[in-house]
Backbone as CSV, one residue per row, in Angstrom:
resi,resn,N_x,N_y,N_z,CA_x,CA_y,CA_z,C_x,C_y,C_z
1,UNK,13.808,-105.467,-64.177,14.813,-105.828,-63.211,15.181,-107.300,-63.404
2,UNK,16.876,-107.203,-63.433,17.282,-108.946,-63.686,16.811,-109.815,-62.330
3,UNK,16.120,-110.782,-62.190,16.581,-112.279,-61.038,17.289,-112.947,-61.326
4,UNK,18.221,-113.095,-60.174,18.613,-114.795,-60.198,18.316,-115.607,-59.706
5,UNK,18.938,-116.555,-60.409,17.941,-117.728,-59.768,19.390,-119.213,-59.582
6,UNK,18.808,-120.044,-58.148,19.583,-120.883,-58.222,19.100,-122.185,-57.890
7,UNK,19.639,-123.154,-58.287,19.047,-124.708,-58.551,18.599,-124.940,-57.158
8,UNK,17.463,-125.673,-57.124,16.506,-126.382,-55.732,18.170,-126.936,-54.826
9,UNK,18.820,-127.622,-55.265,20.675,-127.934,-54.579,21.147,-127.222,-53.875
10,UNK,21.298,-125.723,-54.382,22.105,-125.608,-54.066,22.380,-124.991,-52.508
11,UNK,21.311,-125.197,-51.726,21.317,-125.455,-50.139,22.359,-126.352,-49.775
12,UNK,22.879,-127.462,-50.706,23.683,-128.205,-50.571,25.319,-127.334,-50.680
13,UNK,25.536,-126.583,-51.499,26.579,-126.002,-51.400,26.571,-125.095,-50.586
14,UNK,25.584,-124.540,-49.458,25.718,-123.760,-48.757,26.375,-124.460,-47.607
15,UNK,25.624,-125.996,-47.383,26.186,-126.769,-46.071,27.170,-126.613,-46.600
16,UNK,28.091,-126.712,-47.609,29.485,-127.335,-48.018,30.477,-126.060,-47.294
17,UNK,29.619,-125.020,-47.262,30.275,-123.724,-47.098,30.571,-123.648,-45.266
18,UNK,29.474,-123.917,-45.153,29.678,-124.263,-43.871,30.702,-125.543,-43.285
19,UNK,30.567,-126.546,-43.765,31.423,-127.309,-43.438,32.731,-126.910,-43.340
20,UNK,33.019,-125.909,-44.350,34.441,-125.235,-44.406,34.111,-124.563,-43.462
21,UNK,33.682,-123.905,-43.276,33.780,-122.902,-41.489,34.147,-123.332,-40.564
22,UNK,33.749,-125.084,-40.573,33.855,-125.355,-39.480,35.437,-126.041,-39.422
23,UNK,35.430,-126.608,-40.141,37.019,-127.182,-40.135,37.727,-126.278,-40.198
24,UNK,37.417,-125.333,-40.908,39.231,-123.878,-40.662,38.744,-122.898,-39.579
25,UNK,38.097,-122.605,-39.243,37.688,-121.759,-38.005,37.558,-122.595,-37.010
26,UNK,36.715,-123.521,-36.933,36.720,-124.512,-35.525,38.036,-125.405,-35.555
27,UNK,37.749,-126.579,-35.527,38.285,-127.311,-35.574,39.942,-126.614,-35.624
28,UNK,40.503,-126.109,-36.607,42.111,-126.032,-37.123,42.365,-124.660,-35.921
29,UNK,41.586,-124.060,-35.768,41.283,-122.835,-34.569,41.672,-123.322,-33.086
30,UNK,40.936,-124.356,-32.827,41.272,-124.543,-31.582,42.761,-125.602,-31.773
31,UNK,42.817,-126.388,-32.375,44.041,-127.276,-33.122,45.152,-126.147,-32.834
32,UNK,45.546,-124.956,-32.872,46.493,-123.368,-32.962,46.129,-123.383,-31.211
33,UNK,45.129,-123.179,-30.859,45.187,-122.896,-29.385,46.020,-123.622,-28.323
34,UNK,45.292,-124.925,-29.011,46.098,-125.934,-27.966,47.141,-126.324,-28.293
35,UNK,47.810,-125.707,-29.066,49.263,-125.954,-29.306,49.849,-124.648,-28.682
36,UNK,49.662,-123.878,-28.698,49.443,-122.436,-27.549,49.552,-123.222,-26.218
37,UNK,49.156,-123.388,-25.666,49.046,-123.499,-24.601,49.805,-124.948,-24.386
38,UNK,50.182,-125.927,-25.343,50.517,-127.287,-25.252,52.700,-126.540,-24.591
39,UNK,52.658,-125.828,-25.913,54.425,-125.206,-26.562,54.424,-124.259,-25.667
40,UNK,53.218,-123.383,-25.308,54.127,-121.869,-24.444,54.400,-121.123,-25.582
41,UNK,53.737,-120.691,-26.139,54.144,-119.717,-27.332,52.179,-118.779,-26.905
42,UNK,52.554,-117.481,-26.601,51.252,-116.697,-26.289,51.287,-115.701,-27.313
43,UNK,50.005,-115.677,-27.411,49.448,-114.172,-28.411,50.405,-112.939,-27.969
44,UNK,50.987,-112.327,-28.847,50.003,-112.102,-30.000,51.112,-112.531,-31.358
45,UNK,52.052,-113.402,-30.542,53.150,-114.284,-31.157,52.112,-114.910,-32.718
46,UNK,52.973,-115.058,-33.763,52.046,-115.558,-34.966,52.907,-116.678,-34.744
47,UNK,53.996,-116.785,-34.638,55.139,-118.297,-34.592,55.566,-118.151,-33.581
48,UNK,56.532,-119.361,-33.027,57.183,-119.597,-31.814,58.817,-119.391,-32.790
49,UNK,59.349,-118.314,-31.791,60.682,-117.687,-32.495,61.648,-118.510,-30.815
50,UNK,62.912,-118.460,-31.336,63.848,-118.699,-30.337,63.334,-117.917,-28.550
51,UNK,63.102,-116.569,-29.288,62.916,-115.662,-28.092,61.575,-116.010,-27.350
52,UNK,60.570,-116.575,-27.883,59.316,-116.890,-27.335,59.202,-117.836,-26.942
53,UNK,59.951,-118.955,-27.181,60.133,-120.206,-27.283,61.552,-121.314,-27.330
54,UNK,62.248,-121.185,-26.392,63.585,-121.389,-26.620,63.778,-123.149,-26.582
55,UNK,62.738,-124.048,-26.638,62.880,-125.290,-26.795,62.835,-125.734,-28.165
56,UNK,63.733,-125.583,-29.288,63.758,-125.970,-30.418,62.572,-127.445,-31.230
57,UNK,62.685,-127.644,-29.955,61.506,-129.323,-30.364,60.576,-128.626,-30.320
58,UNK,60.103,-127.732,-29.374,58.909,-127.304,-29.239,58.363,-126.070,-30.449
59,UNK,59.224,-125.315,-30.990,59.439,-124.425,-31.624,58.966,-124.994,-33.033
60,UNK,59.432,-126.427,-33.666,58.813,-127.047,-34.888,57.578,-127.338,-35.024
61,UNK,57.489,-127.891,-33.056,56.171,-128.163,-33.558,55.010,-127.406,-33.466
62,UNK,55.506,-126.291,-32.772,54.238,-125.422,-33.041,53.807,-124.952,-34.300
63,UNK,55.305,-124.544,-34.619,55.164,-124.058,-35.966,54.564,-124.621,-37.002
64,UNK,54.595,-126.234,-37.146,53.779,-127.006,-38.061,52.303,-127.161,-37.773
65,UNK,51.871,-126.873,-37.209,50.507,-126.595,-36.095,49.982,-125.158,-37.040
66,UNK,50.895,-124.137,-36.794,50.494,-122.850,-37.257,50.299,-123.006,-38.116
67,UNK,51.060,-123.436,-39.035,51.595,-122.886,-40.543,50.332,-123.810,-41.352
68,UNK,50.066,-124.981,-40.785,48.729,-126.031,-41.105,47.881,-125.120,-41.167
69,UNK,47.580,-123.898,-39.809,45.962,-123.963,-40.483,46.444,-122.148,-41.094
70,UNK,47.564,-121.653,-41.228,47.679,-120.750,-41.777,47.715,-120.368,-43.265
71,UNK,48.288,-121.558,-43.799,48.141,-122.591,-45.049,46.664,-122.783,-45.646
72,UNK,46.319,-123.408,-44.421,44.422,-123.681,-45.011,44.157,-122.019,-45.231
73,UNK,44.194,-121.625,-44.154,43.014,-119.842,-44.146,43.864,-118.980,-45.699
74,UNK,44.976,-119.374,-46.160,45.518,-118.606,-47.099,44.628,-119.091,-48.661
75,UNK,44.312,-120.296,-48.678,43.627,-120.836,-49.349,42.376,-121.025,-49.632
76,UNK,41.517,-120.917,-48.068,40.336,-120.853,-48.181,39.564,-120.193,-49.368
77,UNK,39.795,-118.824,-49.043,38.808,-117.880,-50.601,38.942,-117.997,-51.853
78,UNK,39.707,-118.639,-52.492,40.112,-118.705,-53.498,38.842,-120.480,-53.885
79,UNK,38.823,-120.914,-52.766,37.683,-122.626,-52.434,36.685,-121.907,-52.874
80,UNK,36.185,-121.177,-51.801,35.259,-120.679,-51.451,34.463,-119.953,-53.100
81,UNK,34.996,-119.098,-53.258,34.775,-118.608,-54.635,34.571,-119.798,-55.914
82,UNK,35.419,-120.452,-55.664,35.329,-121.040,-56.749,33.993,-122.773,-56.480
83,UNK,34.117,-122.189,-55.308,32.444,-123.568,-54.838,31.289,-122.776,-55.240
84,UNK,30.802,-121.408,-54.658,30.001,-120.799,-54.650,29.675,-120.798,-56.356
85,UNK,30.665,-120.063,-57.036,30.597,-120.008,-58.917,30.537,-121.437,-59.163
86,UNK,30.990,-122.821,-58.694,30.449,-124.096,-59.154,29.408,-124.519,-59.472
87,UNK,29.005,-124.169,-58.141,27.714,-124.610,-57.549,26.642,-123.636,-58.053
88,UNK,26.559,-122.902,-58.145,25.764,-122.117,-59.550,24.961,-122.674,-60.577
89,UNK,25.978,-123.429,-61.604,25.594,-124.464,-62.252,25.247,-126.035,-62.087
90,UNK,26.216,-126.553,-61.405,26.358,-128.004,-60.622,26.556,-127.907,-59.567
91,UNK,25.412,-127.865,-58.714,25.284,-127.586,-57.026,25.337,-128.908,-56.322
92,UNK,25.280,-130.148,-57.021,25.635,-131.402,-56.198,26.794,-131.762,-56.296
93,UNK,27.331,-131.294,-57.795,28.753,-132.109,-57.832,29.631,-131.084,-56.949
94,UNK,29.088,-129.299,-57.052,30.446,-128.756,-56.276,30.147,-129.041,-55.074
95,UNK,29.117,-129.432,-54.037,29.175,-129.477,-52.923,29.799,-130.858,-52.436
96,UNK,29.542,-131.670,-53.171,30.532,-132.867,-53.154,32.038,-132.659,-53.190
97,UNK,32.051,-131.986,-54.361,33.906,-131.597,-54.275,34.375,-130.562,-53.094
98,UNK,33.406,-129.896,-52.536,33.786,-128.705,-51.353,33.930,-129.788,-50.486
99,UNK,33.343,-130.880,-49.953,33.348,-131.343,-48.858,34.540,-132.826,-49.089
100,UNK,35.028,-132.959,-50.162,36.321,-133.839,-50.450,37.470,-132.549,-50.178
101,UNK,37.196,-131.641,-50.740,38.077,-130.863,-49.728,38.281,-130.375,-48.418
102,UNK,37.582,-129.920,-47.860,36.995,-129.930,-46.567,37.956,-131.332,-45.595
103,UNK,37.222,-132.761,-46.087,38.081,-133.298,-45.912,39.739,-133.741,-45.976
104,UNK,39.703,-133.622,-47.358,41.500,-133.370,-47.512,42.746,-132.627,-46.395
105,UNK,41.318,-131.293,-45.996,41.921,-130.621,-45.296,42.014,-130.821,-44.096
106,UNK,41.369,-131.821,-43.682,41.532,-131.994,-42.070,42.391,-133.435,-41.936
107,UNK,43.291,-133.925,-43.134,43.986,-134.624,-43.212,45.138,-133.924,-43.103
108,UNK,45.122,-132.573,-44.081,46.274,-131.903,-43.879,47.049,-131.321,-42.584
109,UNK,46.077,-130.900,-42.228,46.033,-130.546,-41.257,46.484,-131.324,-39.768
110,UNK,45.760,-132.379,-40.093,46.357,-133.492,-38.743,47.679,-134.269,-39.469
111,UNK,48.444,-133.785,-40.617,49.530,-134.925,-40.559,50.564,-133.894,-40.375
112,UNK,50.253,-132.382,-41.018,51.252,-130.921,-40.518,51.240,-131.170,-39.066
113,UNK,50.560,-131.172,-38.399,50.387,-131.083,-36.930,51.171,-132.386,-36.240
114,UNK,51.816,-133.351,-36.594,52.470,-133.887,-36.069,53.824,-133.836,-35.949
115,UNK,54.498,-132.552,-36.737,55.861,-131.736,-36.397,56.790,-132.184,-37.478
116,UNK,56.187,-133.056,-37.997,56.661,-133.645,-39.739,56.116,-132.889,-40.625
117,UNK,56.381,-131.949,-41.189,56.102,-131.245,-42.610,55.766,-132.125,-43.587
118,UNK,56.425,-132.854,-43.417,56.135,-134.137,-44.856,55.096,-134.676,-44.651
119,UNK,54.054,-134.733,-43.870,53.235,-135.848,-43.865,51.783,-134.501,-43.753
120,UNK,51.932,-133.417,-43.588,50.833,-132.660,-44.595,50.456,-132.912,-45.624
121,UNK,51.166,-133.814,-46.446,50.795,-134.613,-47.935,50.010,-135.610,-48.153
122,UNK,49.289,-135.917,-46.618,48.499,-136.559,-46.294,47.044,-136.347,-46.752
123,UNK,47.232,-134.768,-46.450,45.973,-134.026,-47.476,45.993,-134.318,-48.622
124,UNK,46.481,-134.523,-49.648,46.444,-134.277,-51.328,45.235,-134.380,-51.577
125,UNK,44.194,-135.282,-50.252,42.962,-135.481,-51.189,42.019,-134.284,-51.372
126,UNK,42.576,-132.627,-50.852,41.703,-131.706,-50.935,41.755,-131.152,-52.760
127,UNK,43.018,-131.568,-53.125,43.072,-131.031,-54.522,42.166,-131.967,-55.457
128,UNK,41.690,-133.225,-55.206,40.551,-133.789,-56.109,39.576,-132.994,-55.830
129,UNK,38.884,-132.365,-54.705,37.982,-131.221,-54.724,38.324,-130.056,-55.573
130,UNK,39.341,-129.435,-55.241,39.713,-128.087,-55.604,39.702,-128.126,-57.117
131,UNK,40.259,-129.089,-58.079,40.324,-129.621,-59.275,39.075,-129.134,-60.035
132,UNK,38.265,-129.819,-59.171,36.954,-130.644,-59.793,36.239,-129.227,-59.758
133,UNK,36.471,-128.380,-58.954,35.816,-126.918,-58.922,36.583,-126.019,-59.829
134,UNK,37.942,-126.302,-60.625,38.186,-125.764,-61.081,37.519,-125.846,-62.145
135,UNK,37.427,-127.208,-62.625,36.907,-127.789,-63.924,35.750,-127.297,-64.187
136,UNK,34.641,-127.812,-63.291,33.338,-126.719,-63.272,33.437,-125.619,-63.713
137,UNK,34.415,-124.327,-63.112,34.610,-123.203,-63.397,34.932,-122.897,-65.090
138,UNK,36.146,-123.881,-65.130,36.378,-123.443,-66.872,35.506,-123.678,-67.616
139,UNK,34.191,-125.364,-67.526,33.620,-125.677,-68.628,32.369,-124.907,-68.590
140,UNK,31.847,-123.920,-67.453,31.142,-123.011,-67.837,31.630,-121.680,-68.395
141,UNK,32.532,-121.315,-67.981,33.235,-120.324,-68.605,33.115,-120.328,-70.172
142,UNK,33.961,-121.620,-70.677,34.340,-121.483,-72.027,32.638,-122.146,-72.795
143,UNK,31.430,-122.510,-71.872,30.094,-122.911,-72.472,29.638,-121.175,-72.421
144,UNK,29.634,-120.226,-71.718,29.442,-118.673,-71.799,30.013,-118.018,-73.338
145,UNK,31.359,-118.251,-73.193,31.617,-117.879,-74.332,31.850,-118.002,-75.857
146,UNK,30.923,-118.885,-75.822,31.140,-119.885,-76.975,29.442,-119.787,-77.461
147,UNK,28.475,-119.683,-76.111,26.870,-118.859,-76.202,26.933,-117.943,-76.981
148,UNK,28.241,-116.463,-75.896,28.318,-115.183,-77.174,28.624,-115.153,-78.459
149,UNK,29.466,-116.143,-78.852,30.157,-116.121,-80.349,29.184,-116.327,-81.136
150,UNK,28.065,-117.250,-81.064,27.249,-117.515,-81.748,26.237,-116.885,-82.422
């Protein structure tokens, strides 16, 4: 029977995992509520439409509120996957890069949320994480297959 096995670390990429829980489920979660309840836009509404919401000011800004952490949760698994397969091999550096994203994202998140679309770009710093997990990903990849050729 195969084991696996994973580096003494990588407890560290588990916090990282968690940390993401908490910023897109907590944090960006209640961030959607209280804009709910801030705008007048009620469940089981996904956006504030004219009909739900007939104050156009209010209507942007919910929507940039939503779409912030709807944005994050569309993105999440694709992190997630690719921290977990990081961190596999390099369990300090991906948990480092999970949690530069992590952060990024709660930049994104608070500059979407101010009813300016443009200033969600505030985040960019989640893609030096996301990057850096990509990179991980390929240079074990192409170190796998380059094992088999041999």
């Amino acid at each position: 029977m195969a084991t696996v096995s994973f580096p003494a670390e990588y407890g560290l990429v588990a916090g990282a995992v968690a940390v993401s829980w908490f910023v897109h489920h907590g944090m960006m979660a209640v961030g959607v509520m209280n804009a709910r309840k801030k705008y007048g836009v009620s469940y089981p509404d996904l956006y504030a439409t004219a009909e739900n919401c007939p104050n156009a000011e209010y209507r942007k800004a919910f929507n940039c509120v939503q779409r912030g952490h709807q944005n994050s949760l569309e993105n999440q698994p694709i992190f997630l996957a690719l921290l977990l397969a990081a961190g596999a091999k390099h369990p300090v550096t991906a948990a480092a890069a999970g949690l530069i994203y992590s952060l990024g994202k709660v930049f994104y998140f608070r500059g979407y949320s101010t009813g300016d679309p443009n200033k969600r770009m505030q985040g960019g710093l989640s893609y030096l994480g996301l990057f850096t997990l990509v990179g991980i990903c390929v240079k074990t990849g192409v170190q796998a297959v380059m094992g088999l050729l041999q």
